[in-house]
BADREN-338765 format. One record per residue: x, y, z of N, C-alpha, C in turn. Coordinates in steps of 0.001 Angstrom, whole numbers, padded with zeros to 6 digits, always signed. Example, Ala and Ser with C-alpha at 12.3 -4.5 7.8 and 13.67 -1.06 7.14 Angstrom:
BEGIN
+013190-005690+007800+012300-004500+007800+013200-003300+007800+012850-002250+007080+013670-001060+007140+012900+000030+007870
***
This chain:
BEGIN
+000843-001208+000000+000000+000000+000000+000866+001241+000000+001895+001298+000604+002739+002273+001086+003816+002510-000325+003789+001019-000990+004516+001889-002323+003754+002488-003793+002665+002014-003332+001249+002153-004374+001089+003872-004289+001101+004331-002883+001378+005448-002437+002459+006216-003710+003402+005917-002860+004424+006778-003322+004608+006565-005091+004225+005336-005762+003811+005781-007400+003023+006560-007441+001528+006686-007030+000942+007829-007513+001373+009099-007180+002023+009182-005673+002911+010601-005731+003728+010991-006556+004936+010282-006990+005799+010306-008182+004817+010312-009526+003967+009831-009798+003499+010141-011128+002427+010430-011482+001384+011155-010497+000679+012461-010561+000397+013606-009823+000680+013949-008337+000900+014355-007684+002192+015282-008015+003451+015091-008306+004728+015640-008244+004192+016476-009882+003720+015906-010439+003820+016715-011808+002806+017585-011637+001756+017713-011064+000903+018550-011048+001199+019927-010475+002544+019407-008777+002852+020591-007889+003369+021171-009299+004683+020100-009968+005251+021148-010559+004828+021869-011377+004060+021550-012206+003259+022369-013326+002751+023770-012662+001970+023334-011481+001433+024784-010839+002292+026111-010438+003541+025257-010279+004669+026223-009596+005173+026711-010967+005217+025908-011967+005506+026473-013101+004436+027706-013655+003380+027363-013513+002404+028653-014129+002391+029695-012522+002511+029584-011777+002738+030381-010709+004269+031520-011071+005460+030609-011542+006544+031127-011385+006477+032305-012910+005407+031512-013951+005048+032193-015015+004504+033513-014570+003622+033512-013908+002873+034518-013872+003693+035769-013071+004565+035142-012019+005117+036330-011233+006438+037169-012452+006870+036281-013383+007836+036522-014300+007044+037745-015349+006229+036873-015648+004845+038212-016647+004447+039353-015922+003916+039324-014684+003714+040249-013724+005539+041397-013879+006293+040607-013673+007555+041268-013191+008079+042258-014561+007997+041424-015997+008484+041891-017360+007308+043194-017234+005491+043213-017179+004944+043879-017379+005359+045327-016398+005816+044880-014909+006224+046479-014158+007083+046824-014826+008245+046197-015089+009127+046202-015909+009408+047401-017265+008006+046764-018254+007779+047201-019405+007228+049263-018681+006286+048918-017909+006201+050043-017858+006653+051015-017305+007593+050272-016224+008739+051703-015850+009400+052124-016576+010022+051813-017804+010731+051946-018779+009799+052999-019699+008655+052550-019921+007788+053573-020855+007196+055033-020227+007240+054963-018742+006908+055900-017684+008381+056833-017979+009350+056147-017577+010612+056870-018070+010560+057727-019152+010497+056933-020140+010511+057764-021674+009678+059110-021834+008425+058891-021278+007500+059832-021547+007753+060480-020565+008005+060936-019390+008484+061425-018432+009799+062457-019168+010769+061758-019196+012094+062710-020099+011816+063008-021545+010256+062683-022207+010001+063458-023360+009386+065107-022683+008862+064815-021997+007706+065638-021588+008660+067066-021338+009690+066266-020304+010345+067430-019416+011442+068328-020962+011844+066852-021711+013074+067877-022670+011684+068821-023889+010828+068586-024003+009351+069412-024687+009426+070932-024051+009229+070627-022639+008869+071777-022064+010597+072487-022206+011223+071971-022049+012952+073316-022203+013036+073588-023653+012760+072207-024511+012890+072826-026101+012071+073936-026464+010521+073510-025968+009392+075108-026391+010012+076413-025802+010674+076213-024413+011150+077325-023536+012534+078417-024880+013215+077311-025127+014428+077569-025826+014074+078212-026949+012764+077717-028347+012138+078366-029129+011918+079903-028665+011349+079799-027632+010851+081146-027351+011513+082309-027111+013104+081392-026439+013869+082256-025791+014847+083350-027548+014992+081469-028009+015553+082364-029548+015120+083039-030254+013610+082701-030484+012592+083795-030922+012511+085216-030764+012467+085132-029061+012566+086581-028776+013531+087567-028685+014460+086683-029161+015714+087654-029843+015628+087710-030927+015503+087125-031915+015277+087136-033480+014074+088429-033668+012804+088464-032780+012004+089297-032962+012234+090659-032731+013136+090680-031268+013559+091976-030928+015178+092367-031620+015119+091694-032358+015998+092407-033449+015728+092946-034955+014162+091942-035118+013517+092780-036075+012992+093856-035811+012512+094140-034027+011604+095612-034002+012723+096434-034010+013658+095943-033613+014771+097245-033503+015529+097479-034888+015252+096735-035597+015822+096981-036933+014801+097808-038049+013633+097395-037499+012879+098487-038286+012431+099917-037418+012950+100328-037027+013192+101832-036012+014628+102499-036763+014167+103458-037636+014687+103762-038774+014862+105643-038324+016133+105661-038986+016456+107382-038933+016143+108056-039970+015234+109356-039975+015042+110036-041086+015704+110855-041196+016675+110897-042458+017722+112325-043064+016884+112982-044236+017045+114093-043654+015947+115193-044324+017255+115534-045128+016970+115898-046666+017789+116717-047454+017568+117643-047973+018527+118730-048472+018442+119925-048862+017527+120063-050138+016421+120998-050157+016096+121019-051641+016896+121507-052457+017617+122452-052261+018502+122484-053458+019914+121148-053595+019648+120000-053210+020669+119085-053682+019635+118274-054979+021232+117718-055672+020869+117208-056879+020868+116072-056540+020174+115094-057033+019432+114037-056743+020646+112758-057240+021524+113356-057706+022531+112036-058470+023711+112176-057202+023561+113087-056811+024214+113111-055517+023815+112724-053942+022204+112747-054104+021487+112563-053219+021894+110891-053449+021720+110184-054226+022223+108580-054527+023111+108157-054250+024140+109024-054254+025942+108760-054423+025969+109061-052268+024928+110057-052168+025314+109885-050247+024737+108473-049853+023811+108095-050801+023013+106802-050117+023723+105522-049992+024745+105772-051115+025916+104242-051305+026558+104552-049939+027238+106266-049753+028082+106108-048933+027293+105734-046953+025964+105870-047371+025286+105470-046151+025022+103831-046063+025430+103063-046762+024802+101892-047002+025995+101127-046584+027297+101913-046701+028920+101216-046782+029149+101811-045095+028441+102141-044625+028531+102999-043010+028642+101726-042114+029192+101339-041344+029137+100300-040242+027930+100598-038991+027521+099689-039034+026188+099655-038132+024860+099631-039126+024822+100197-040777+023637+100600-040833+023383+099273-042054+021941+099031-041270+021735+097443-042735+021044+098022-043853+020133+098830-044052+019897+099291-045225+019116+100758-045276+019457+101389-046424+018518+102541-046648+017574+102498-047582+016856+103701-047384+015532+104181-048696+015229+105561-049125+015704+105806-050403+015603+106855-051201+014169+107341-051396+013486+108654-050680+012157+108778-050487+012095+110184-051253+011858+110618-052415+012045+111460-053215+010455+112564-052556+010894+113787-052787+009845+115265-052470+008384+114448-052905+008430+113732-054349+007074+113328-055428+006734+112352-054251+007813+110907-054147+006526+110172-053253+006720+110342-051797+007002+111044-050794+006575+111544-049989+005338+112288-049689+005335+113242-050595+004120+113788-051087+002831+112302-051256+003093+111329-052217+002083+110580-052595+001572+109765-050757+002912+109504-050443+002564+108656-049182+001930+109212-048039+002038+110723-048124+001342+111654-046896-000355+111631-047684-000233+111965-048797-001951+111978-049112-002423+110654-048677-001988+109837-049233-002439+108581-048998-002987+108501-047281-002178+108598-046472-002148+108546-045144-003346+109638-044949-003129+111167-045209-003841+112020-044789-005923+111868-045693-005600+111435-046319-006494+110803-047235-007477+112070-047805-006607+112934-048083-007111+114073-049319-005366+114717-049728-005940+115358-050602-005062+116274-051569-004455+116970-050845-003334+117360-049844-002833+118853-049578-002126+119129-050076-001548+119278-051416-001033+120003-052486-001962+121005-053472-003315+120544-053599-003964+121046-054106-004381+122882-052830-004143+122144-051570-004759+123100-050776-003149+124136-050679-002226+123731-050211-000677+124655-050087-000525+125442-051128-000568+124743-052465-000491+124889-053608+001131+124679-054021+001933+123984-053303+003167+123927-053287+003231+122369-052530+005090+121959-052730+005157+120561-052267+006261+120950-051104+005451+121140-049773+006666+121375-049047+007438+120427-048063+007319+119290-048638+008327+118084-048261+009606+117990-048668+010641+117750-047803+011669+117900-048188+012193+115888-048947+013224+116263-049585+013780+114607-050173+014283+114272-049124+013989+112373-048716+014488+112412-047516+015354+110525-047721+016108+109944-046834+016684+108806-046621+016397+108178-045693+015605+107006-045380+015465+106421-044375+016755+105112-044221+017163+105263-042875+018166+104626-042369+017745+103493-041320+018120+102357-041857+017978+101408-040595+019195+100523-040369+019370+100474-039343+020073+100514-038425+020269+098873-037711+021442+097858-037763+021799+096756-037615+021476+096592-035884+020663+095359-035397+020066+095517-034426+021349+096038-032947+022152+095271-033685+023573+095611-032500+023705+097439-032707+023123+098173-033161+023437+099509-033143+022471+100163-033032+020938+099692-033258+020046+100225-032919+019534+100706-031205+020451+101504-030381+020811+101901-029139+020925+103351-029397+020457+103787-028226+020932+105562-027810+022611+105708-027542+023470+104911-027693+024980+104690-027444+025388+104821-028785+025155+104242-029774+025930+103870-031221+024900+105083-032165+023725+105752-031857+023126+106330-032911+023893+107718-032941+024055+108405-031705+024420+109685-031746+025686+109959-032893+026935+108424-032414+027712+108737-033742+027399+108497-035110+026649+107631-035166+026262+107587-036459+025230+109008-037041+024443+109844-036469+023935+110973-036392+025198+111927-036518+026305+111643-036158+027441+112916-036507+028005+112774-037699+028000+111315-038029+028594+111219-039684+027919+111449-040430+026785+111177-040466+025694+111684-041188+025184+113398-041224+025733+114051-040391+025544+115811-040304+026629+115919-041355+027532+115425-041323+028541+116128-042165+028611+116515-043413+027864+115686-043919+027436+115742-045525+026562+117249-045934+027135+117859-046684+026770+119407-046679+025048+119359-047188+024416+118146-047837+023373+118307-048113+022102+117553-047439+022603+117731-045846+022242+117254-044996+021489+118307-043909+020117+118100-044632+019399+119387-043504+019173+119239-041948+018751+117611-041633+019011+117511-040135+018251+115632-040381+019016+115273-038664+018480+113753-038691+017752+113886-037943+016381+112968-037619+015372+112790-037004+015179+111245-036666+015112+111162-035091+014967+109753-034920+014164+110246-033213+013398+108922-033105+012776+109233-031520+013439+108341-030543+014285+109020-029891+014889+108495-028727+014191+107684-027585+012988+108400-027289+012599+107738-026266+012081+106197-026906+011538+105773-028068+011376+104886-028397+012475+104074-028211+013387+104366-029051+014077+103364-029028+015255+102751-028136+014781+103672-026520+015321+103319-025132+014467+102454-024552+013005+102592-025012+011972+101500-024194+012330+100578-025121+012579+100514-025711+012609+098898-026643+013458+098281-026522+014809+098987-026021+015937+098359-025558+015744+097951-024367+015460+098634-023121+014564+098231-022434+013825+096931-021691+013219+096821-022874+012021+095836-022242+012297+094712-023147+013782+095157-023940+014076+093554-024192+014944+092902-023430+015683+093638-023046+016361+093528-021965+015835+092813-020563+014515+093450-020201+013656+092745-019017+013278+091516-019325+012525+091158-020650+011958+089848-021315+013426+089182-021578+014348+089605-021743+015728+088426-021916+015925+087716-020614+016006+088660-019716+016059+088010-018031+015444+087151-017945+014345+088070-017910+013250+087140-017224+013133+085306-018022+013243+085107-019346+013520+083988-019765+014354+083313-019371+015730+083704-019362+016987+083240-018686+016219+082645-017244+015832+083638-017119+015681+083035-015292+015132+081185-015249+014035+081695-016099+012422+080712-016577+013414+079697-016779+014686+079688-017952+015403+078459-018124+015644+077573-017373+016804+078318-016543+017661+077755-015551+016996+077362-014650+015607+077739-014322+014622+077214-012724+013752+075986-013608+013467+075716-014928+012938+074884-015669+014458+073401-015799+015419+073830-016289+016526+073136-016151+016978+072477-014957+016869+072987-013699+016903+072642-013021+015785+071183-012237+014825+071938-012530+013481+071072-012605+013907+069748-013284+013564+070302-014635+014191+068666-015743+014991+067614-015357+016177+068074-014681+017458+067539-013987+016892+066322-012736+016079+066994-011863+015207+066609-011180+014734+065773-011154+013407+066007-011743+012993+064509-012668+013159+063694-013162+013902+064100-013969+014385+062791-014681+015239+061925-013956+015805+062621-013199+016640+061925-012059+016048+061002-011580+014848+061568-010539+013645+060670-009391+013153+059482-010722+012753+059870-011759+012200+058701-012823+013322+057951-012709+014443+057927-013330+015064+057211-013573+015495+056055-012421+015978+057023-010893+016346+056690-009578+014983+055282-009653+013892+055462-009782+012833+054581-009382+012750+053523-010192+013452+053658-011449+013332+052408-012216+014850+051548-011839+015589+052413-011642+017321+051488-011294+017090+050275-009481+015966+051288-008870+015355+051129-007528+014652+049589-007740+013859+049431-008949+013232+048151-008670+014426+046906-009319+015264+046894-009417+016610+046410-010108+017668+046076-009197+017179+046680-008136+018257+047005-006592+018510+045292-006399+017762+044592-006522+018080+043087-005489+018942+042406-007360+018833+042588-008207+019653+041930-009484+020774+042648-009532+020823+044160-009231+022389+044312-008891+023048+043756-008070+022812+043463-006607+023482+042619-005658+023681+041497-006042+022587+041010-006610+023101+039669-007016+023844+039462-008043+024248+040381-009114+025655+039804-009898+026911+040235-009197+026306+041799-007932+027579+041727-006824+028476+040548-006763+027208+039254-006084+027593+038744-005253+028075+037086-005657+028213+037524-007523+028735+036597-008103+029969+036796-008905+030435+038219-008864+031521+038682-009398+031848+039623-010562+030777+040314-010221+030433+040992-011437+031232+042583-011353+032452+043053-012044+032666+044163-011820+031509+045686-011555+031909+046717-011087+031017+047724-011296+030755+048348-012527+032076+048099-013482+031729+048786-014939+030936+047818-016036+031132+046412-015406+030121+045333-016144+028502+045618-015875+028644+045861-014477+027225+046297-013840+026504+047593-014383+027538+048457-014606+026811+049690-015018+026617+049525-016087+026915+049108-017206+027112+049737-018719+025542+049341-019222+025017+048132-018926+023700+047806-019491+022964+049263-018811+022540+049478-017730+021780+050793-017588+021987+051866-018277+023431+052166-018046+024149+053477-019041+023282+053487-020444+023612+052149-020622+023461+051919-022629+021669+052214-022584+020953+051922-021393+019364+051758-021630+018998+053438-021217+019942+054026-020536+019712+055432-020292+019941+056690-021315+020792+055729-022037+021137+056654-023233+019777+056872-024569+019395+055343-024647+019017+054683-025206+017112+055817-025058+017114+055377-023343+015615+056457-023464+015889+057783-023821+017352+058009-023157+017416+059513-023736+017066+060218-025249+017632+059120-026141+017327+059386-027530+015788+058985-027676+014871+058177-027209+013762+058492-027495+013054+059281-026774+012900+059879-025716+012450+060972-025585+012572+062071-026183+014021+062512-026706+014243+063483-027177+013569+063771-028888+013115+062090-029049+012802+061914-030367+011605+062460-030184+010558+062028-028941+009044+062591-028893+009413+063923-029138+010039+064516-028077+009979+065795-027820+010270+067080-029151+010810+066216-029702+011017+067173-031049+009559+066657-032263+009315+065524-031753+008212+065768-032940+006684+066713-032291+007048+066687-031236+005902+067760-030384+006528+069435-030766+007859+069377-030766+007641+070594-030991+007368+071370-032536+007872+070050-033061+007369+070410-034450+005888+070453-034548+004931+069975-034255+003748+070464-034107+003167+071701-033525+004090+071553-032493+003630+073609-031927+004230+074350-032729+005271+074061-033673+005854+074995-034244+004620+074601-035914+004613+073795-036174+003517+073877-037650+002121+074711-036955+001809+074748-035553+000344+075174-035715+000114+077247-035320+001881+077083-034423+002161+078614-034443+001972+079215-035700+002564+078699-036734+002462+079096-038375+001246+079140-038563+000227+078296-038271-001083+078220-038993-001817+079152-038330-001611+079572-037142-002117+080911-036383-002023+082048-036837-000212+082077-036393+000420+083295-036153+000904+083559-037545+000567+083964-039143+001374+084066-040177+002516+084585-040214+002428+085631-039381+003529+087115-039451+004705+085939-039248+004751+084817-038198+006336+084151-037812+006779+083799-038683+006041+083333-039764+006873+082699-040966+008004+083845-041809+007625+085311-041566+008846+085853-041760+010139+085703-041180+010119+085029-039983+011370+085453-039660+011846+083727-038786+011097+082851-039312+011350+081397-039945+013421+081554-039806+013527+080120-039203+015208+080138-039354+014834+078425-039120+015147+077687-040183+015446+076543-040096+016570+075819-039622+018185+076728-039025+018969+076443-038690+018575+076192-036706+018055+077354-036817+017586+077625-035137+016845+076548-034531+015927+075753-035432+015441+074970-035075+015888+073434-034816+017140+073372-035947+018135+072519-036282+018678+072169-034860+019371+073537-034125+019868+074012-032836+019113+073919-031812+018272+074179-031925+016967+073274-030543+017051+071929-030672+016733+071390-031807+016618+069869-031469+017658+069136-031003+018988+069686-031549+020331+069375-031120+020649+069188-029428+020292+070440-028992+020655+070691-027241+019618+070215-026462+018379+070155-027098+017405+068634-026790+017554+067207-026620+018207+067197-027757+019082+065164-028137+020117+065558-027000+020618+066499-027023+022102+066097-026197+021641+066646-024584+020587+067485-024547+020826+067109-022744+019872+065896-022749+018939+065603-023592+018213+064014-023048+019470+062950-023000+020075+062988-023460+021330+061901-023123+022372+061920-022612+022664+063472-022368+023257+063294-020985+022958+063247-019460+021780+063944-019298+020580+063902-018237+020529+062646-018366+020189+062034-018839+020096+060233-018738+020994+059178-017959+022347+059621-019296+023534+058851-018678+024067+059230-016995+023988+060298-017096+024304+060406-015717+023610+060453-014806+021799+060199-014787+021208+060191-013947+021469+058113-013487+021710+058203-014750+021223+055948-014404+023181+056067-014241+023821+056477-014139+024938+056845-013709+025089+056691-011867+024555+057957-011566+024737+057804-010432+023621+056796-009700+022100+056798-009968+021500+055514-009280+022100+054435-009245+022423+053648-010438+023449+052562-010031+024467+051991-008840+025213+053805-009006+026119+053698-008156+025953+053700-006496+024989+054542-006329+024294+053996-004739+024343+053194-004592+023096+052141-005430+022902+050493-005314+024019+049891-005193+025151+050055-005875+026362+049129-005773+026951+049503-004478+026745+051182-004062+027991+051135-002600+026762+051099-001684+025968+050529-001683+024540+050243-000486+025190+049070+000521+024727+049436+001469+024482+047721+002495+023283+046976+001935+023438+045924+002129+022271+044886+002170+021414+045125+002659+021651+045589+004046+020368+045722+004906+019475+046835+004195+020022+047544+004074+019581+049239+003677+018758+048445+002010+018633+047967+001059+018100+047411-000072+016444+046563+000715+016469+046751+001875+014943+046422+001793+013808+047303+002463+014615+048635+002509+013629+049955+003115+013092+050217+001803
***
């Protein structure tokens, strides 16, 4: 009876435990790949999100220099000229205003369409009423954004007196001190926005990353504790940190290419001043802090885990 026993234990009993322990050991393995799978995808989207928000920051920041160098470039000096100068000379000062350092371009505004552009504006005839055209021929000067300042105009206003058929320059100062100004305040203030956003990013991605190297803590000890150097130990994380780094950075640029296609579809006016290099340059310092923020965040988590106590790996 007693060995009748132990056959049916040996040959249905034993296969059944094992089978169960087998779909048991299955399931905790599936369970384990699935946390697994999604700390890894929590990661990614996590360091897309954060390098999104510094790339849009960075757009904006380059933007608003690109822009405040267009307002300051179109804040233009008017040189009134003599009516009695001759007009082939009035041309020949305009080359020598065009060859001037600081100034990006001029415009030859003749007595006739001055005249046309004031009616237009005033929206009747006052030639018919004066009975005379008393506009003088004039040059509009604009001015390279690095010189468009109350510092660099005054000399350029003295080279420009010198010319004998030079009745006087006209430009509004106070304008173009608030504009310097308040780009000046909006440059800060971005800068600031960066570096407290950068900082942030750094952050995060850190704690993300820290929490995924965290559930990994008991498989590092254990190739510890089979001989596994620390640079053998690190390099698979390194390589998987790098690895999210480049796909996040991949989301993050195709997001910003969408805020940047729908700014266009809004805002038309931006497409003037469109720089496909700039954008080139965002995505760049995007790819490269997502992968270095990476490497060195799964950098240093690692390295805790490896100089940890044992004991301390089950708080």
């Amino acid at each position: 009876m007693r060995d009748n026993e132990l056959e049916i234990l040996n040959l249905v009993i034993l296969p059944i435990a094992k089978i169960n322990m087998s779909k048991q050991q299955n399931k905790v393995d599936a369970s384990t790949r699935r946390r697994l799978r999604t700390s890894y995808i929590t990661s990614v989207i996590s360091i897309s999100l954060v390098l999104f928000m510094l790339g849009l920051l960075g757009l904006i920041l380059l933007h608003a220099k690109k822009i405040s160098d267009h307002v300051k470039e179109n804040i233009g000096l008017t040189v009134f000229i003599n009516d009695n100068a001759k007009e082939a000379d009035i041309l020949s000062f305009q080359k020598d205003i065009n060859a001037m350092t600081g100034v990006k371009a001029s415009d030859y505004i003749s007595k006739e369409e001055g005249a046309k552009e004031l009616k237009q504006d005033l929206g009747e005839d006052f030639l018919n009423f004066l009975g005379y055209n008393p506009l003088h021929p004039s040059i509009e000067v604009f001015l390279k954004a690095d010189y468009a300042n109350n510092d660099s105009i005054p000399s350029i206003e003295k080279k420009l007196m010198q010319n004998k058929d030079v009745k006087e320059v006209v430009y509004i100062k106070s304008l173009i001190k608030q504009v310097n100004d308040n780009v000046k305040k909006i440059t800060l203030v971005l800068l600031v926005l960066s570096s407290i956003l950068l900082l942030i990013a750094v952050a995060l991605i850190s704690n993300t990353i820290r929490l995924s190297v965290f559930a990994k803590r008991f498989l590092i000890r254990s190739m510890q504790l089979v001989g596994a150097t620390e640079s053998f130990i690190r390099r698979p994380f390194i390589i998987k940190g790098i690895v999210q780094g480049i796909y996040g950075s991949l989301i993050a640029m195709f997001l910003l290419t969408v805020i940047i296609y729908i700014v266009r579809q809004k805002i038309p006016e931006i497409i003037n001043l469109k720089d496909y290099d700039l954008y080139l340059y965002v995505y760049g310092i995007v790819t490269f802090l997502g992968i270095v923020i990476s490497w060195i965040s799964n950098y240093l988590a690692v390295r805790k885990y490896l100089r940890m106590k044992t004991d301390f790996l089950y708080l």
